[in-house]
C-alpha positions in Angstrom: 108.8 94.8 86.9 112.5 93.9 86.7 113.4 96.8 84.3 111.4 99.5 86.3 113.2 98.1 89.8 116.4 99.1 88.4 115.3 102.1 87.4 114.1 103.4 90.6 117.4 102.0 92.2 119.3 104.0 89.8 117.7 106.9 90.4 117.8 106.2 94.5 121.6 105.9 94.0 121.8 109.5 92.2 119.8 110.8 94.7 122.3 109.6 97.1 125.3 110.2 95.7 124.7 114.0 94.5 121.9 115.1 97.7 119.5 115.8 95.5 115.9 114.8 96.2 114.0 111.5 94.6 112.4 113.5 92.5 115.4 116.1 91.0 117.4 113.5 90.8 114.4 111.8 88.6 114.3 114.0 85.8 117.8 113.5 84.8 116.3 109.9 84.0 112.6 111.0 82.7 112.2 110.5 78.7 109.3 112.2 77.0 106.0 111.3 77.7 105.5 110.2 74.5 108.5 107.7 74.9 107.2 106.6 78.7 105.7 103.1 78.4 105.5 100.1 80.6 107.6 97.5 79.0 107.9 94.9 81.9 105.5 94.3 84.4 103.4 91.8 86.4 100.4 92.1 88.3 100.7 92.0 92.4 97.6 90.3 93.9 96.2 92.7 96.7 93.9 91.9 99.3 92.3 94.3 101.5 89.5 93.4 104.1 86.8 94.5 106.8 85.8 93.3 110.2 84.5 94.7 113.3 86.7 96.2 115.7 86.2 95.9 119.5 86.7 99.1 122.0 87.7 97.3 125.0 91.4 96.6 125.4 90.9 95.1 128.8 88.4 92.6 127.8 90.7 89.4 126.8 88.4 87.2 124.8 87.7 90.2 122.8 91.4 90.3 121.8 91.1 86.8 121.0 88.2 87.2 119.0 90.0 89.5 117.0 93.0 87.3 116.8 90.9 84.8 115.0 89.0 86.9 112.9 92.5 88.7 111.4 93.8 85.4 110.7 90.6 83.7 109.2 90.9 86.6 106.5 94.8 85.8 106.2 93.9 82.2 105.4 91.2 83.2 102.6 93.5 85.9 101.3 95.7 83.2 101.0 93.7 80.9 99.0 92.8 84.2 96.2 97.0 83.8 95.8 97.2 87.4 97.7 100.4 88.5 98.1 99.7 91.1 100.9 96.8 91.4 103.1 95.6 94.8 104.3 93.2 95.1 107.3 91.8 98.4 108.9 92.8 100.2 111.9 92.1 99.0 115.1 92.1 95.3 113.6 93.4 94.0 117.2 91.7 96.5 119.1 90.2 100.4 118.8 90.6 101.5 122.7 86.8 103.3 123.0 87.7 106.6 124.5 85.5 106.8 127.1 86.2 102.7 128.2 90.0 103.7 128.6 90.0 106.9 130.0 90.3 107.9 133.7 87.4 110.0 134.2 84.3 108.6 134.3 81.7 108.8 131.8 84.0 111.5 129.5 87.0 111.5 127.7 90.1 112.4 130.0 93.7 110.8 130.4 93.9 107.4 128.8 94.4 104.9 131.6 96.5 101.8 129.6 97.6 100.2 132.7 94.4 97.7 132.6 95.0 96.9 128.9 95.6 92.9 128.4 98.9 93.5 127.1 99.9 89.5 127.2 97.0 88.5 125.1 97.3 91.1 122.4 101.0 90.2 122.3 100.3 86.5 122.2 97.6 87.2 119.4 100.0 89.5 117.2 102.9 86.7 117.5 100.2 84.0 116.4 99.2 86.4 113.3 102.9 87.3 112.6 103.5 83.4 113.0 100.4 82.6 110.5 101.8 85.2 107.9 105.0 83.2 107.9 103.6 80.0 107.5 101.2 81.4 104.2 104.0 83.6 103.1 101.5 86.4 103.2 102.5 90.0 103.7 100.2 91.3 106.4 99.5 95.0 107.6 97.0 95.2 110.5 96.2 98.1 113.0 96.9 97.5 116.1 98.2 99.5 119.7 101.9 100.1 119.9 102.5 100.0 123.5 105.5 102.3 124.9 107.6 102.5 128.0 105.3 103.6 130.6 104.2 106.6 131.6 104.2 107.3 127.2 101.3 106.8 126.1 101.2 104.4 123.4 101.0 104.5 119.5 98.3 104.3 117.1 99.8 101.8 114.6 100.2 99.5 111.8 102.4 96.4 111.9 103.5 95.5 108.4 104.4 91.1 109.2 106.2 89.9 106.0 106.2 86.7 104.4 108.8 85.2 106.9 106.6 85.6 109.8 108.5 88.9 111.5 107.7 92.4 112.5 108.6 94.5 109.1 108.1 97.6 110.4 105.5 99.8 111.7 103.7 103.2 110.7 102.4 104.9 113.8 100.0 107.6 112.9 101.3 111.3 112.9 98.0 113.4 112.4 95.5 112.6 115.1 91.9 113.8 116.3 91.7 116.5 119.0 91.0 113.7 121.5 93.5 111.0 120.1 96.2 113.9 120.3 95.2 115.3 123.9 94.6 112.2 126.0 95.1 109.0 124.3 98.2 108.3 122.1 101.3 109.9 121.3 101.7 111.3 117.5 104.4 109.2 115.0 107.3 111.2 113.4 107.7 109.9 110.1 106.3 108.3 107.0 107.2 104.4 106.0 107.6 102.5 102.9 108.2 98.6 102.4 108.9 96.6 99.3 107.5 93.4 98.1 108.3 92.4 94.7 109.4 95.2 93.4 106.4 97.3 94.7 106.7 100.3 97.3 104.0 100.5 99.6 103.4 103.5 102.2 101.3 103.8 104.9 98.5 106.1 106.3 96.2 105.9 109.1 93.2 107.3 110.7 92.0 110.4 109.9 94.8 111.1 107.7 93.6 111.2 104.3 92.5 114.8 105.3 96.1 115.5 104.9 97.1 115.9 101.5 100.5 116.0 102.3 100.8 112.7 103.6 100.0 111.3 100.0 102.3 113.9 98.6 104.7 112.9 100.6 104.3 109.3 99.7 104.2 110.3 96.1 108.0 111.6 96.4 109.4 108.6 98.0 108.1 107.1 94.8 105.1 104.6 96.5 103.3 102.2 93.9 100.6 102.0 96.2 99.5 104.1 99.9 97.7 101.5 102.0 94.9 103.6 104.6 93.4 102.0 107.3 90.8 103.9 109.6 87.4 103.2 111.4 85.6 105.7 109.5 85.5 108.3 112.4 82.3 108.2 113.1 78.8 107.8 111.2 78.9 108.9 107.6 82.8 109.6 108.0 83.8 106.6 105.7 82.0 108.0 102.9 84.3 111.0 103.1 87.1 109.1 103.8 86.6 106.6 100.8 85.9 110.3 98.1 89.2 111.3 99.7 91.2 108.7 98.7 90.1 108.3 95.1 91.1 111.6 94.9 94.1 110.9 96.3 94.9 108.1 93.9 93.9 110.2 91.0 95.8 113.2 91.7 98.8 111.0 92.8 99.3 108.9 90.3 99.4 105.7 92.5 97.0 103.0 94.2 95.3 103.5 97.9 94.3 100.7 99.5 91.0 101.9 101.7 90.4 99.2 104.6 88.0 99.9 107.6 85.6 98.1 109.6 82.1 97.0 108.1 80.2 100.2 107.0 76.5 100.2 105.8 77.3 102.4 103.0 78.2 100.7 99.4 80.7 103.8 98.7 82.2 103.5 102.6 83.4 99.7 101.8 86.9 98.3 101.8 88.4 98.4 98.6 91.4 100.0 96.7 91.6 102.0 94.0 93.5 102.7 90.5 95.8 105.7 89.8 93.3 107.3 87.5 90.8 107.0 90.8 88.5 104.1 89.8 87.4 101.3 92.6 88.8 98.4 91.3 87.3 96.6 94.0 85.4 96.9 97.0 84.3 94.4 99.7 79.9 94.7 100.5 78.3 96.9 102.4 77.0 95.9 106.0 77.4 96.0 109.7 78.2 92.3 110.4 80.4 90.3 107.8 80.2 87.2 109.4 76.9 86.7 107.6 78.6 86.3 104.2 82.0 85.9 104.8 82.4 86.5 100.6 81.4 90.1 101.5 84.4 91.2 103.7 87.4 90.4 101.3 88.3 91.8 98.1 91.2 90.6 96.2 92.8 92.9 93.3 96.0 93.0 91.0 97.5 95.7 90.9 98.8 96.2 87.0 100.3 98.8 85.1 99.6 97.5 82.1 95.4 98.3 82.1 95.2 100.9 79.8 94.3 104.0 82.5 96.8 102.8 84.9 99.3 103.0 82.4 98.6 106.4 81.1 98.0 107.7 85.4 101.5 105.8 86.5 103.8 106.7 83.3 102.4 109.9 81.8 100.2 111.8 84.2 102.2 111.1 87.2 105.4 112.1 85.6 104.0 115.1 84.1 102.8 116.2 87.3 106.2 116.1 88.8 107.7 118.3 86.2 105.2 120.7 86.1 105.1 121.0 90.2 109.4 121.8 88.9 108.3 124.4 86.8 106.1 125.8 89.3 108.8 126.9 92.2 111.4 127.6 89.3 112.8 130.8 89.4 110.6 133.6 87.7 111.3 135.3 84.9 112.1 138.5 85.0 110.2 141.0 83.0 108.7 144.0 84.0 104.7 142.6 82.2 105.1 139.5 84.3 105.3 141.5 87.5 102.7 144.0 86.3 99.2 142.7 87.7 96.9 145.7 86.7 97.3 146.0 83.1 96.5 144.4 79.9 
């Protein structure tokens, strides 16, 4: 992975030095495809995991529940030698909308002022606290609260290895009734590195947005990690077909993590480049009755044989030929004719 840091940082530093965008400033670097191989590389050990979310952000032993849940899975990721654990949306709590808003018996206004702030700050400094004492990169979904009256963010904390706050994603492309009375919308996309890999992230219903991968797939991600509760019954399944599709037309690995769903296809898992499960947690609607069911540790490699050919020939392919598309035409006056032979 050493040789193929560089290479991104030498492209980054083009990028910055002449304006040009990641991925013009790319193809002054690109060899052939015949001549792009992976000639240094190591796998990264993924985890990604599911647990049941709670709805109630007033309801304190709830948080705490969830507190210990999270960091049960951070101590058996751990012990697979993960390197990054990634948990679904909501992992701390997913406000119910009808328990948090201020009409009664339907969704209206979001009232936050009952929310047990102090515990689910107490729980996320234990869990960032825990990460630093494994060394385990952990990204969780979790409420971002904001300076009343704002209505808070949907989000996901990435806590490094040294036990800290990263950064955090908070989601841009909401549901009618997240959007209207519940949370207010993100602005822009985030990447990480660990190791040499680039991580983005992606949350809730957004892998209907193709452009949120694409997006990811120009700042040069190894790897979008999605978190969601599924959205419903039967949503998962969707959400899962979305995101292999995603991998495969992106050239990189999605990391799929939601709560327990009774569908095989619905379960946590990630999957390859070429848009493969590489692993998926069990199927079911309570893990704690086979706790080797709701974790899934993976390694991410660009040496398998169809991640190699996805990651350094199709994906660079793809970003020439998208080039070639928006070039300028050429001029000719059969090209423009649309109604002859």
């Amino acid at each position: 992975m050493t040789a193929r840091k560089n290479f991104k940082r030498l492209v980054r530093a083009r990028a910055a030095r002449t304006g040009e965008s990641y991925t013009a400033a790319l193809r002054h670097f690109l060899p052939t495809v015949e001549e792009t191989t992976v000639t240094d590389h190591h796998p990264f050990r993924l985890a990604v995991g599911q647990l049941p979310v709670h709805g109630d952000p007033t309801d304190a032993a709830a948080l705490r529940d969830a507190g210990t849940r999270i960091r049960d899975l951070m101590r058996r990721a751990h012990r697979t030698g993960a390197r990054l654990l990634h948990l679904p949306e909501g992992a701390t709590c997913f406000p119910d909308k009808l328990v948090v808003s201020s009409t009664p018996g339907a969704p209206g206004p979001a009232d936050w002022s009952t929310t047990a702030w102090d515990v689910l700050h107490a729980e996320l400094e234990q869990t960032a606290a825990l990460a630093g004492e494994l060394s385990l990169w952990t990204v969780l979904g979790s409420t971002h609260r904001l300076t009343p009256p704002l209505r808070p963010h949907n989000s996901l904390y990435v806590l490094s290895a040294a036990g800290a706050v990263h950064t955090r994603y908070d989601e841009r492309f909401m549901s009618h009734t997240k959007t209207t009375f519940m949370y207010s919308p993100g602005r822009e996309p985030v990447t990480f590195e660990v190791d040499g890999r680039r991580f983005g992230c992606a949350l809730g219903i957004e892998c209907h947005f193709p452009e949120v991968f694409g997006e990811y797939e120009r700042l040069d991600v190894d790897c979008v990690l999605f978190s969601s509760t599924g959205d419903g019954a039967g949503n998962a399944a969707t959400f899962a077909l979305e995101c292999r599709g995603h991998a495969a037309t992106n050239g990189f690995w999605v990391s799929f993590a939601v709560p327990p769903q009774a569908e095989a296809s619905a379960s946590s898992g990630v999957v390859a480049p070429g848009g493969r499960w590489l692993g998926q947690c069990s199927p079911g609607t309570d893990p704690g009755t086979d706790l080797a069911t709701d974790l899934v540790t993976v390694e991410l490699d660009e040496g398998a044989p169809d991640v190699e050919v996805a990651v350094t020939k199709a994906r660079p392919w793809r970003r020439v030929a998208r080039q070639a598309s928006t070039a300028d035409p050429v001029d000719d006056p059969r090209s423009r004719e649309r109604a002859a032979f």
